[in-house]
C-alpha positions as CSV (number, residue, x, y, z in Angstrom):
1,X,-9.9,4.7,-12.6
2,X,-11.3,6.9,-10.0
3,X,-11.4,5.9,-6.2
4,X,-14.1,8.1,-4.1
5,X,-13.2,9.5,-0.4
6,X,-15.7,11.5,1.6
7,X,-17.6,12.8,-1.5
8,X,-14.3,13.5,-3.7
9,X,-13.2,11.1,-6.5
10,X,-9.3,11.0,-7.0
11,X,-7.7,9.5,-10.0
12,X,-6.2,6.0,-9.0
13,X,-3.9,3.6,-11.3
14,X,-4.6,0.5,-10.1
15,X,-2.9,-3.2,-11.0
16,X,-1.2,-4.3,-14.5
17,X,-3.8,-7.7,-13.8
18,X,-6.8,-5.8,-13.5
19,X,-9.3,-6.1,-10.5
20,X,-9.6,-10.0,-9.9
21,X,-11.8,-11.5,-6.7
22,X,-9.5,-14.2,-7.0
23,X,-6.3,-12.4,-6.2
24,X,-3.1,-14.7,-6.6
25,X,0.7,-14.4,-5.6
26,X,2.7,-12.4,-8.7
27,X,-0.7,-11.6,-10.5
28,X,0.2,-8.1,-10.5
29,X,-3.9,-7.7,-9.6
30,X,-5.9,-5.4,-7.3
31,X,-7.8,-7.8,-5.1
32,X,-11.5,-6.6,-5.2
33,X,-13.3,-6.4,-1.8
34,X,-14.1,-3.9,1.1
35,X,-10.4,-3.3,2.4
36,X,-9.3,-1.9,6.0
37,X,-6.4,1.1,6.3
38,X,-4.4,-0.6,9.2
39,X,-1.7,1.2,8.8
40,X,0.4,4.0,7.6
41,X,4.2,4.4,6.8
42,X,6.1,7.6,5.8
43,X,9.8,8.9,5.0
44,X,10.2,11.5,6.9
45,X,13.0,12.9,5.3
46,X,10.3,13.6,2.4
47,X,7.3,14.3,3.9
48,X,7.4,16.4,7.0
49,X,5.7,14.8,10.4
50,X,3.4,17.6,10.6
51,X,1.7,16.9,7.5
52,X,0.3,13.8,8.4
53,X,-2.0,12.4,11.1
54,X,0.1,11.5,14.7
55,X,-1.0,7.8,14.0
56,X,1.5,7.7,10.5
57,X,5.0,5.7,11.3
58,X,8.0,7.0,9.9
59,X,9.8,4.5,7.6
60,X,13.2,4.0,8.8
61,X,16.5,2.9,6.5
62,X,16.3,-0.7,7.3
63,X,12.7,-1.1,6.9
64,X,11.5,-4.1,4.6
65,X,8.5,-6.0,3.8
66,X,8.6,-9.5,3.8
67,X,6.8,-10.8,0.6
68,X,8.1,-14.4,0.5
69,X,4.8,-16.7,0.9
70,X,6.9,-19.6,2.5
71,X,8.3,-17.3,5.6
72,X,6.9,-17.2,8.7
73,X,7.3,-13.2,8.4
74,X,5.6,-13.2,5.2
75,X,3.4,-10.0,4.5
76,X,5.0,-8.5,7.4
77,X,7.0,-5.2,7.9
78,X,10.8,-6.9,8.9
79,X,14.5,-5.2,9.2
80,X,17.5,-5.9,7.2
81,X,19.7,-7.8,6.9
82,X,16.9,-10.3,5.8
83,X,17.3,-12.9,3.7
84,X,14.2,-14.0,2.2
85,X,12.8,-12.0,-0.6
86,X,11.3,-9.1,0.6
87,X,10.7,-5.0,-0.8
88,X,13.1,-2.3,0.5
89,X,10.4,0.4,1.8
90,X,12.8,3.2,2.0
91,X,13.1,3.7,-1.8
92,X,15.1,5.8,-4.5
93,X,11.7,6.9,-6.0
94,X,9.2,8.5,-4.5
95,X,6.3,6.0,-4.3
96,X,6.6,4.4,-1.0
97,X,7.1,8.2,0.3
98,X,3.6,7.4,1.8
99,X,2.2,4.5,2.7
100,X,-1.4,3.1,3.6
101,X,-1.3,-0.5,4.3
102,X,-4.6,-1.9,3.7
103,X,-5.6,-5.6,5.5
104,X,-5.6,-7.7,2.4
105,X,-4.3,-11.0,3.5
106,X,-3.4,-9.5,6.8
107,X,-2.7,-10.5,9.8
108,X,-2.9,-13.7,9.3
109,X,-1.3,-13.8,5.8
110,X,-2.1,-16.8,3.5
111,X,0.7,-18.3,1.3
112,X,-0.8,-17.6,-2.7
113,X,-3.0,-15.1,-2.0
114,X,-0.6,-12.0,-2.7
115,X,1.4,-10.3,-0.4
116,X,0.6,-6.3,0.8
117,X,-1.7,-4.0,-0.9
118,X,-0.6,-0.7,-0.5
119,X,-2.4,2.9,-1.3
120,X,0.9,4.6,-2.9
121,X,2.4,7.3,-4.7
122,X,2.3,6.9,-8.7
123,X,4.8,7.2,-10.8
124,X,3.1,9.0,-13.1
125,X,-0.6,9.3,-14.1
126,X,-2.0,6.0,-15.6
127,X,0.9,4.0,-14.8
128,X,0.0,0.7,-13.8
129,X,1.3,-1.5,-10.6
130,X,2.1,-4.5,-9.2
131,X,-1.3,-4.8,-7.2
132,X,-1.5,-1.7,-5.2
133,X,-3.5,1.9,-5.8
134,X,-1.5,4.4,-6.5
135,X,-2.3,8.0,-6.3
136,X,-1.1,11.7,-7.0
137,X,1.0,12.4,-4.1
138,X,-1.1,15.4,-3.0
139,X,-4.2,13.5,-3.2
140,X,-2.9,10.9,-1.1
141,X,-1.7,13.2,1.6
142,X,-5.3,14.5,1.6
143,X,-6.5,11.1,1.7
144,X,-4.2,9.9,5.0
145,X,-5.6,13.3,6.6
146,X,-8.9,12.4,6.2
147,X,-9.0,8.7,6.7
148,X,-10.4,7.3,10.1
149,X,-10.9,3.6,11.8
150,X,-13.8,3.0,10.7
151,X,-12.5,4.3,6.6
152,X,-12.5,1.3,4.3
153,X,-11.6,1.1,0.9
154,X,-14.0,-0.7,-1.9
155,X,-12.2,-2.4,-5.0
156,X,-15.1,-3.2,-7.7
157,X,-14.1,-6.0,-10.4
């Protein structure tokens, strides 16, 4: 799959379920739409500050993501210790190294619909995810330095 930024396509992998417009909790899908960057999340003991735009926020060690549908915190960015299920952001591997968070069932997260949809790292070309796009790390630097406000990102089923 190739996702296009400002005139340049970059190879994406996207979802092991495909591109559905019916995106569902544990689908392992790409929800299709027009989605909003609203955020972005870095380690900054792997990617230096100054190669990112002033607006990214460093992921610190007890950083988790809350991505239990019946918890008031769910789809949320929330600090261990936590007890309901959630996804430690400050990984092993590299694919949370960077982070865009895109709005998909965000703010006001609905319980089914899938928790976040992130614009990561792959783990190696083709490789499929749980939901999320994933790109080469250098593209996706390029892409958070180039990204603005008003910078959506459209998922075609």
């Amino acid at each position: 799959m190739g996702v296009r930024f400002l005139n340049r396509t970059f190879p994406a992998a996207i979802g092991r379920g495909g591109v559905r417009a019916d995106k569902r909790e544990g689908d392992g899908a790409t929800p299709a739409g027009l989605h909003r960057i609203v955020g972005m999340l870095y380690r900054p003991d792997r990617i230096p500050a100054t190669a990112l735009p002033k607006w990214a926020v460093p992921i610190r060690p007890f950083d988790l993501w809350c991505d239990d549908a019946g918890h008031e915190d769910y789809n949320q960015i929330v600090a261990a210790p936590f007890a309901a299920s959630h996804e430690v952001l400050r990984r092993a591997d590299p694919i949370y190294d960077l982070l865009l968070v895109t709005d998909w069932n965000w703010p006001e997260a609905r319980p089914g619909l899938g928790s976040a949809i992130f614009l990561h790292i792959w783990r190696r070309p083709g490789a499929l995810t749980a939901g999320c796009v994933a790109f080469r790390r250098d593209h996706l630097i390029w892409i958070a330095n180039h990204i603005r406000p008003e910078t959506r990102l459209l998922v075609a089923a």
